[in-house]
SEPA-542233 format. One line per field, with one value per residue: x, y, z of N, C-alpha, C in turn. Coordinates in steps of 0.05 Angstrom, whole numbers, plus 5000, padded with zeros to 4 digits. Atoms other than C-alpha are relative to their C-alpha. Layout:
# residues N
n.east	(X_...);
n.north	(Y_...);
n.up	(Z_...);
ca.east	(X_...);
ca.north	(Y_...);
ca.up	(Z_...);
c.east	(X_...);
c.north	(Y_...);
c.up	(Z_...);
END
This chain:
# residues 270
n.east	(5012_4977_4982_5003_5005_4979_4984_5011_4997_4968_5000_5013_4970_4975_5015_5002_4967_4983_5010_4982_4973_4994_5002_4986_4975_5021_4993_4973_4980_4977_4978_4984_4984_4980_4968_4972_4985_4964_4974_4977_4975_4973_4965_4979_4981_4982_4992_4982_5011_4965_5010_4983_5020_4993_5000_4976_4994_4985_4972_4990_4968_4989_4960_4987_4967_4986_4974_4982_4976_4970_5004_5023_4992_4970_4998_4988_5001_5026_5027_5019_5016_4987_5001_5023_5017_5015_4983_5019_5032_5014_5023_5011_5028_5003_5018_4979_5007_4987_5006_5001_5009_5002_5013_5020_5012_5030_5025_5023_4999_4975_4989_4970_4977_4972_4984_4974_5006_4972_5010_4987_5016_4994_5009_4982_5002_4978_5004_4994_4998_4982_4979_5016_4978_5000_5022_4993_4983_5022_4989_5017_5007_5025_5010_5007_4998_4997_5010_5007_5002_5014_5006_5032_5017_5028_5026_5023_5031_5008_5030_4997_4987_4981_4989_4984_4975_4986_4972_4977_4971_4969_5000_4978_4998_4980_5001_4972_5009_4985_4998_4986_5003_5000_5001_5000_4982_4989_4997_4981_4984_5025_5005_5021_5001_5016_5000_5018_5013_5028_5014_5026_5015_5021_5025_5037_5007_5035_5000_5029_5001_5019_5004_4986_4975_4993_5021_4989_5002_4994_4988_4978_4981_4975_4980_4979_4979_4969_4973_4975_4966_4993_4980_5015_4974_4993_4972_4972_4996_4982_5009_5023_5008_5016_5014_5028_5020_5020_5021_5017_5020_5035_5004_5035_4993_5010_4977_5015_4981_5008_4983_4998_5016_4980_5008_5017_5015_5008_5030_5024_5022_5015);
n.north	(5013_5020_4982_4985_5034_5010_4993_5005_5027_4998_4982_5015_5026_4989_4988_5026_5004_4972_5009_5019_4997_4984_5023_5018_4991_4996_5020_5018_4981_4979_5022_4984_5023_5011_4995_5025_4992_4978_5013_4982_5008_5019_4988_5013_5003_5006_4965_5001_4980_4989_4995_5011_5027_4989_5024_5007_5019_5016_5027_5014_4998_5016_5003_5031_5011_5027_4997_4981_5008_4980_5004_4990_4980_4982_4999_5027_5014_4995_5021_4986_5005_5031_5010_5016_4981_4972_4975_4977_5008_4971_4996_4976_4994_4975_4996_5006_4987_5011_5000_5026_5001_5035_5001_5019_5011_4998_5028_5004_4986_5003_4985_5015_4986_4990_4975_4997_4982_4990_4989_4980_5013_4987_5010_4994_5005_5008_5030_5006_5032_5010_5018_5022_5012_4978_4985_4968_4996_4993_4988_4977_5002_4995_5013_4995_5002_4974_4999_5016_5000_5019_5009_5013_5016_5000_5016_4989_5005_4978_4990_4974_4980_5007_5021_5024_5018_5004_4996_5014_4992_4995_4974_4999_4984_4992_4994_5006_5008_4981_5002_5004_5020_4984_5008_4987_4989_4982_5019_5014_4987_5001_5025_4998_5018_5001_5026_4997_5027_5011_5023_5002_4973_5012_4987_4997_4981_5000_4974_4986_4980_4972_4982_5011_5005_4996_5020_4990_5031_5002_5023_5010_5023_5007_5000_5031_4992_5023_5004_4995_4997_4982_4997_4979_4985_4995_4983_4996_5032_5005_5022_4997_5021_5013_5014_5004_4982_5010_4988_5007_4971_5013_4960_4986_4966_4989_4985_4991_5002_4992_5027_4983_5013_5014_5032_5005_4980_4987_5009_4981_4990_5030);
n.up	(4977_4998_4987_4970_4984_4994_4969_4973_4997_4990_4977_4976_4988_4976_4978_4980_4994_4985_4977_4995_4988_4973_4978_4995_4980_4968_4984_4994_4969_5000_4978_5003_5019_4970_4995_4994_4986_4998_4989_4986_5025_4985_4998_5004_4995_5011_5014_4974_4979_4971_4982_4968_4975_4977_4977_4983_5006_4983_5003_4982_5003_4984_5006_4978_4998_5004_4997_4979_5000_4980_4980_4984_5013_5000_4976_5006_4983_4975_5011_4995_5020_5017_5024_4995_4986_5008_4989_5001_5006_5000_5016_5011_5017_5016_5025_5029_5016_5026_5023_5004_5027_5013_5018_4995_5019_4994_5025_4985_4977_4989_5005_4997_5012_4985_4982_4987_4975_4978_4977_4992_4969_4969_4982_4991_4970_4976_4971_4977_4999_4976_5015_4992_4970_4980_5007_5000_5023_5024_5016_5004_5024_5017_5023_5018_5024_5009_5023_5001_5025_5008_5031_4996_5035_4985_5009_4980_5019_5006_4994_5019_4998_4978_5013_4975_5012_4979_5014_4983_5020_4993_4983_4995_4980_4986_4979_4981_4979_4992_4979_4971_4989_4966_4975_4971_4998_5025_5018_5013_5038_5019_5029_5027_5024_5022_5017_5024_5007_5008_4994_5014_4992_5003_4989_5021_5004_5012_5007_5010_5026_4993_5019_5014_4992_4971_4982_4973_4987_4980_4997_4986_5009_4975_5013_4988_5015_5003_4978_5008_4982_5010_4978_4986_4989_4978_4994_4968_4996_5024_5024_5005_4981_5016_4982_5028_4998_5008_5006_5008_4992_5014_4996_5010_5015_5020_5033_5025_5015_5025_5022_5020_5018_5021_5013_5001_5002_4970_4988_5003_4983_4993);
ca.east	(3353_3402_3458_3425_3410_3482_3510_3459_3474_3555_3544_3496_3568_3607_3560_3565_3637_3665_3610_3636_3704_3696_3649_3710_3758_3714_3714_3787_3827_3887_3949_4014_4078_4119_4177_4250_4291_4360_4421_4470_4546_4604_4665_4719_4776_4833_4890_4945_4944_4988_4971_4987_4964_4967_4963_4996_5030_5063_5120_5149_5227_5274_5358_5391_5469_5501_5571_5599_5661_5693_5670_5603_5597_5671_5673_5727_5706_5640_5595_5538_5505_5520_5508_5434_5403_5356_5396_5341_5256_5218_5151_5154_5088_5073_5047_5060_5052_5078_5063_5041_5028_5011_4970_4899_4873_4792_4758_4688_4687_4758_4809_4885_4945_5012_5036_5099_5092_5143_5125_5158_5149_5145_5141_5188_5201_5238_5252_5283_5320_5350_5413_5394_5462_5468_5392_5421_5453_5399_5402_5359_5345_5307_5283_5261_5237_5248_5225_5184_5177_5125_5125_5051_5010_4934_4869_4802_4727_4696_4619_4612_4654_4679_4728_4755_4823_4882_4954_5021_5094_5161_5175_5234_5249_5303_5311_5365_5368_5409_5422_5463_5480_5474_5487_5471_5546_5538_5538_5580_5582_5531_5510_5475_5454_5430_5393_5358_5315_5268_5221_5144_5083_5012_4942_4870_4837_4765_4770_4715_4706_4679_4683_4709_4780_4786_4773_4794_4823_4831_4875_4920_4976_5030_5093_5152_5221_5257_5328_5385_5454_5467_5529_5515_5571_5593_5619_5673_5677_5717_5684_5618_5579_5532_5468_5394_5348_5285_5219_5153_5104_5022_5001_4925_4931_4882_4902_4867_4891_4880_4882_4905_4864_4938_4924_4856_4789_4761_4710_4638_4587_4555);
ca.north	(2614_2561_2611_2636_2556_2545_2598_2590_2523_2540_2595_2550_2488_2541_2573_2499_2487_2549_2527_2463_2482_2531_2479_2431_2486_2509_2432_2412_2436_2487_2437_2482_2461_2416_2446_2434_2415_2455_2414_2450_2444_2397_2429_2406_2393_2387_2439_2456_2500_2542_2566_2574_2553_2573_2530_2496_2442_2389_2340_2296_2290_2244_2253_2178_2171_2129_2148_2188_2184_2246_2207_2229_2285_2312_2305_2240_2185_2214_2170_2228_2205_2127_2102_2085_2143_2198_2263_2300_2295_2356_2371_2432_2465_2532_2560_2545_2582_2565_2556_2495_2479_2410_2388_2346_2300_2290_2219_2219_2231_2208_2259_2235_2286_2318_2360_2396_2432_2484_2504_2558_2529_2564_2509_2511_2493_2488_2421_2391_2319_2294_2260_2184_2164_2234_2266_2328_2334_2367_2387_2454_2455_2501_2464_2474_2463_2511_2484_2428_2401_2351_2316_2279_2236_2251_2213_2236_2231_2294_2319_2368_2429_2385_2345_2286_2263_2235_2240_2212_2218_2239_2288_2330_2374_2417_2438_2450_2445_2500_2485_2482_2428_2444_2419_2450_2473_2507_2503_2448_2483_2483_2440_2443_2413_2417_2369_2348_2287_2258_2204_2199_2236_2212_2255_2275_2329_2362_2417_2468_2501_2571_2596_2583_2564_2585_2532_2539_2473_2443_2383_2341_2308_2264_2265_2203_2227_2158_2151_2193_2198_2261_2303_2344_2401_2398_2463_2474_2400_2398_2345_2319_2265_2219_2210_2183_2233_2220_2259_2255_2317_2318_2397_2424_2469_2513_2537_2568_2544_2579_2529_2558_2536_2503_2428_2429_2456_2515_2501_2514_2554_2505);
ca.up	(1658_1661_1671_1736_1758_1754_1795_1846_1850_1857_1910_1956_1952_1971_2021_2052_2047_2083_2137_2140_2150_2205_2244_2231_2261_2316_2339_2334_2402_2399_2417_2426_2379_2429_2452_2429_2475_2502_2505_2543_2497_2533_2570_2539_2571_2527_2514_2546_2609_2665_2730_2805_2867_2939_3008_3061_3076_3134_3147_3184_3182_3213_3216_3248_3255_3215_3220_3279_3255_3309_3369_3387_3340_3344_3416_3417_3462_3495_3445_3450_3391_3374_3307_3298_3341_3325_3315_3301_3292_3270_3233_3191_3170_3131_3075_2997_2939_2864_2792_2753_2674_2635_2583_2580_2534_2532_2502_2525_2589_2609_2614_2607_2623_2649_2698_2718_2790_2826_2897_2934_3015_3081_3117_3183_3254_3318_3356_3412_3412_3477_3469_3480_3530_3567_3571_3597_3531_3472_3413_3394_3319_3263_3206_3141_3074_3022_2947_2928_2847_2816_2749_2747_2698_2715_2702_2717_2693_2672_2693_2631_2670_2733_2732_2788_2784_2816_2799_2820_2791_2812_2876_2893_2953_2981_3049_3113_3186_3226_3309_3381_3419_3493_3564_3631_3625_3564_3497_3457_3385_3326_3265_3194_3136_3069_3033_2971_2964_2909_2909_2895_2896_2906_2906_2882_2862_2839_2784_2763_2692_2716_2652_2587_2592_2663_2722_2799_2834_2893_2912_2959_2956_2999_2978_3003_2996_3016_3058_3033_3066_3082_3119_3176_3187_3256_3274_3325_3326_3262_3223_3197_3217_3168_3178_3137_3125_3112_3092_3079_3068_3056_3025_3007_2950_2909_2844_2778_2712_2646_2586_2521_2450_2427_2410_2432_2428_2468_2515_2511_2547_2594);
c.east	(5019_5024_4996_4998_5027_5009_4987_5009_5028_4995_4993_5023_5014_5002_5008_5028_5009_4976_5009_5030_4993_4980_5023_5023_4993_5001_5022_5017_5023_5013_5010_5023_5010_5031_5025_5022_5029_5021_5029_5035_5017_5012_5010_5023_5032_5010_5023_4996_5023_4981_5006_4984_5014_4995_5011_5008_5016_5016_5005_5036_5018_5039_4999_5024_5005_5024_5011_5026_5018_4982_4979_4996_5018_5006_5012_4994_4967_4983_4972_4973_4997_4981_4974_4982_4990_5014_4986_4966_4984_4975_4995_4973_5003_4980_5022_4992_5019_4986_5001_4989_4995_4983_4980_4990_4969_4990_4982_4996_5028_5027_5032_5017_5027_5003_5024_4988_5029_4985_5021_4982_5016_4998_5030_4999_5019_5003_5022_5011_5013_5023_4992_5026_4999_4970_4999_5011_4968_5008_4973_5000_4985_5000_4985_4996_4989_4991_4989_4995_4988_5002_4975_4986_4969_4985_4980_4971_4991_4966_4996_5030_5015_5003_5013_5018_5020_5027_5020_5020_5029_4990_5031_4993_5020_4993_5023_4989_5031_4989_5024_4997_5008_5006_4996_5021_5002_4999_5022_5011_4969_5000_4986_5010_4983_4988_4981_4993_4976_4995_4971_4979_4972_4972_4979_4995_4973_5013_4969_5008_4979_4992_5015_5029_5020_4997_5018_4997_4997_5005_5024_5013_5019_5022_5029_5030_5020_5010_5015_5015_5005_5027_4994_5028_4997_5014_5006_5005_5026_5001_4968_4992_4979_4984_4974_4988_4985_4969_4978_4978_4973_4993_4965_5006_4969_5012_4976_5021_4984_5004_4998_4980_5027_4992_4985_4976_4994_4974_4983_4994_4995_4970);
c.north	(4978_5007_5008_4977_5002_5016_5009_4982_5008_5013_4987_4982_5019_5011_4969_4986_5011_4990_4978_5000_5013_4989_4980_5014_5009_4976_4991_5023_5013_4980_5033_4987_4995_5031_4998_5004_5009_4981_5019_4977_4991_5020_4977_5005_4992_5019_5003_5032_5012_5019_5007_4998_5015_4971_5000_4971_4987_4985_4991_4989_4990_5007_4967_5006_4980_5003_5025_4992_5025_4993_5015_5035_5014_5001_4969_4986_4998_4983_5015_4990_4976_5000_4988_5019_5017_5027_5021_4998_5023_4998_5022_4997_5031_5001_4993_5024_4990_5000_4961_5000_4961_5009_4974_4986_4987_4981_4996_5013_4999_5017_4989_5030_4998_5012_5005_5019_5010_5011_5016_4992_5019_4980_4999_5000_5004_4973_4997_4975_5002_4987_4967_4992_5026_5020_5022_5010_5006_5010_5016_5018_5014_4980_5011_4998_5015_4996_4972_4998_4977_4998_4980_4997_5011_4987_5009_4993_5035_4998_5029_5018_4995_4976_4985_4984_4991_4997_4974_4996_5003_5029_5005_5031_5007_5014_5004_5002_5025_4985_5002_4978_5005_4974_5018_5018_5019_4997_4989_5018_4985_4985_5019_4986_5006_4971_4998_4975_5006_4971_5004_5021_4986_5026_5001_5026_5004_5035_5021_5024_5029_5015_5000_5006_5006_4975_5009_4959_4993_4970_4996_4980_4989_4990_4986_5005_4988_5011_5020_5004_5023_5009_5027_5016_5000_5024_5005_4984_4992_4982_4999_4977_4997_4994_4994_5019_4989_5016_4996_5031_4995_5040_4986_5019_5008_5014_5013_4992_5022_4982_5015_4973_4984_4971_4989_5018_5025_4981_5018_5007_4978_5018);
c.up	(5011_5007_5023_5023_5008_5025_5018_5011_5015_5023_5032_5004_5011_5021_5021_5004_5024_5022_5007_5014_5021_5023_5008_5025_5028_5020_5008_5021_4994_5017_4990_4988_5028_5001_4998_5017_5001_5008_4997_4980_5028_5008_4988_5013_4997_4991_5016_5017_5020_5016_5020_5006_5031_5026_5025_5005_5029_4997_5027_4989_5020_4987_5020_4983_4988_4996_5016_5003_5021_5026_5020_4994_5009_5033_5002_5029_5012_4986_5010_4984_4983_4976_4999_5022_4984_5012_4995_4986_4994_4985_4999_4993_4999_4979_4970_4980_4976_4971_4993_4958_4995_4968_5001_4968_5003_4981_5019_5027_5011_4991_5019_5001_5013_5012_5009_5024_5015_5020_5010_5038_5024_5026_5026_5027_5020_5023_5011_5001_5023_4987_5025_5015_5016_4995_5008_4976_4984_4974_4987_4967_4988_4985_4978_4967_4979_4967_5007_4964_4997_4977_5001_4974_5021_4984_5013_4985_5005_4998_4989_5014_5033_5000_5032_4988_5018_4983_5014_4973_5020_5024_5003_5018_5005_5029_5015_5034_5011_5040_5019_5007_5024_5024_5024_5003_4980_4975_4986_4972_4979_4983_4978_4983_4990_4990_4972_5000_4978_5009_4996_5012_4990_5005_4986_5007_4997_4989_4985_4979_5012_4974_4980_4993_5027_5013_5029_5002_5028_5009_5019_4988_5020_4982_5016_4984_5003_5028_4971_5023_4995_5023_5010_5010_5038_5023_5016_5014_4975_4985_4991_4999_4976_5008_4982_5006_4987_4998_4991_5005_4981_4993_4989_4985_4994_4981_4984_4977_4977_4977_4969_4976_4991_5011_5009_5005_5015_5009_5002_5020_5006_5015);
END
């Protein structure tokens, strides 16, 4: 009798338990787990890289006399061209195209590097100078500049997979100038000159990580190539005549670089 007490007894606590609980779970609300969140992985920007680049580009270009030593370029006496005149003014423009490499370094967001840049330039003109004592007198000039070379420190801030930066370093240009020198009567006889100037190089940029270790750019620059002394052949005058040259050219490129994994990470998915 006492055996059948008990596990009545047990059956009815556990009859009242298991009701218990499933009133408790019946009342308490269905939350959902939170959600964790997705943090998208850094570009990195560190590595070294190579590339080209396409464009175009302008100038402005000045010849002045400073030694007409065969009397008015090789013409003795006439003083066509005194010492201190403009022997010639032009402003090539064309297209560019070239290659470029460096290497970046990436703390936090600030991205430190190098660049070397070769351009290959179409830029190229035809002008017109009067001669400043006889203005029937002209002189009928191509122009042209034919390489361009950059060495560049860059600095930039980095927005994960785009980057804003600005450069500046060393510039160097080659170019020449081919012409006639005319009068009403005819013409006098021809000229040219080669030249080569450096001197500096200022610009900014904005680059975009498309995809890991790829990015596409796009950046200007103006580039200040000074005074040099240069000598302008005179021919069928029989000398050569000294004179400053002076340059200054502003381009627009776009480029793509590729940046290899050597001496720094790849970059992530973003």
């Amino acid at each position: 009798m006492m055996q059948r007490l008990l596990l009545a007894t047990a059956a009815v606590c556990a009859l009242g338990i298991g009701s218990a609980s499933a009133a408790d779970l019946a009342a308490r609300p269905y939350t959902k787990a939170p959600a964790v969140p997705f943090v998208s992985p850094v570009y990195d920007w560190s590595g070294f890289y190579v590339g080209g680049h396409v464009g175009g580009g302008w100038a402005d270009q000045r010849q002045t006399v400073l030694d007409d030593g065969f009397g008015g370029l090789g013409l003795a006496g006439s003083g066509l061209f005194p010492n201190g005149s403009t022997f010639n003014r032009n402003h090539p423009s064309g297209v560019l195209g070239g290659v470029q490499g460096g290497f970046n370094w990436q703390f936090n967001n600030i991205v430190l590097g190098v660049e070397g840049e070769y351009t290959w330039s179409g830029m190229k003109t035809t002008s017109r100078t009067l001669d400043p004592v006889f203005p029937t007198v002209d002189i009928r000039s191509s122009d042209r500049i034919d390489e361009i070379a950059t060495v560049t420190g860059r600095v930039g801030y980095a927005f994960n997979n785009w980057l804003l930066y600005g450069k500046g370093g060393w510039a160097w240009a080659r170019g020449g100038s081919e012409g006639m020198i005319e009068n009403p009567a005819g013409v006098f006889g021809g000229f040219s000159s080669r030249y080569e100037n450096d001197g500096w190089v200022a610009g900014a940029g904005v680059e975009w990580g498309f995809a890991p270790n790829w990015s596409l750019k796009l950046e200007y620059e103006h580039i200040d190539l000074g005074h040099k002394a240069i000598q302008v052949d005179a021919n069928g005058f029989g000398g050569t005549v000294v004179a400053d040259s002076s340059t200054r050219i502003d381009t627009v490129k776009a480029g793509v670089n590729y940046r290899f994994n050597w001496g720094g990470p790849s970059a992530s998915h973003y």
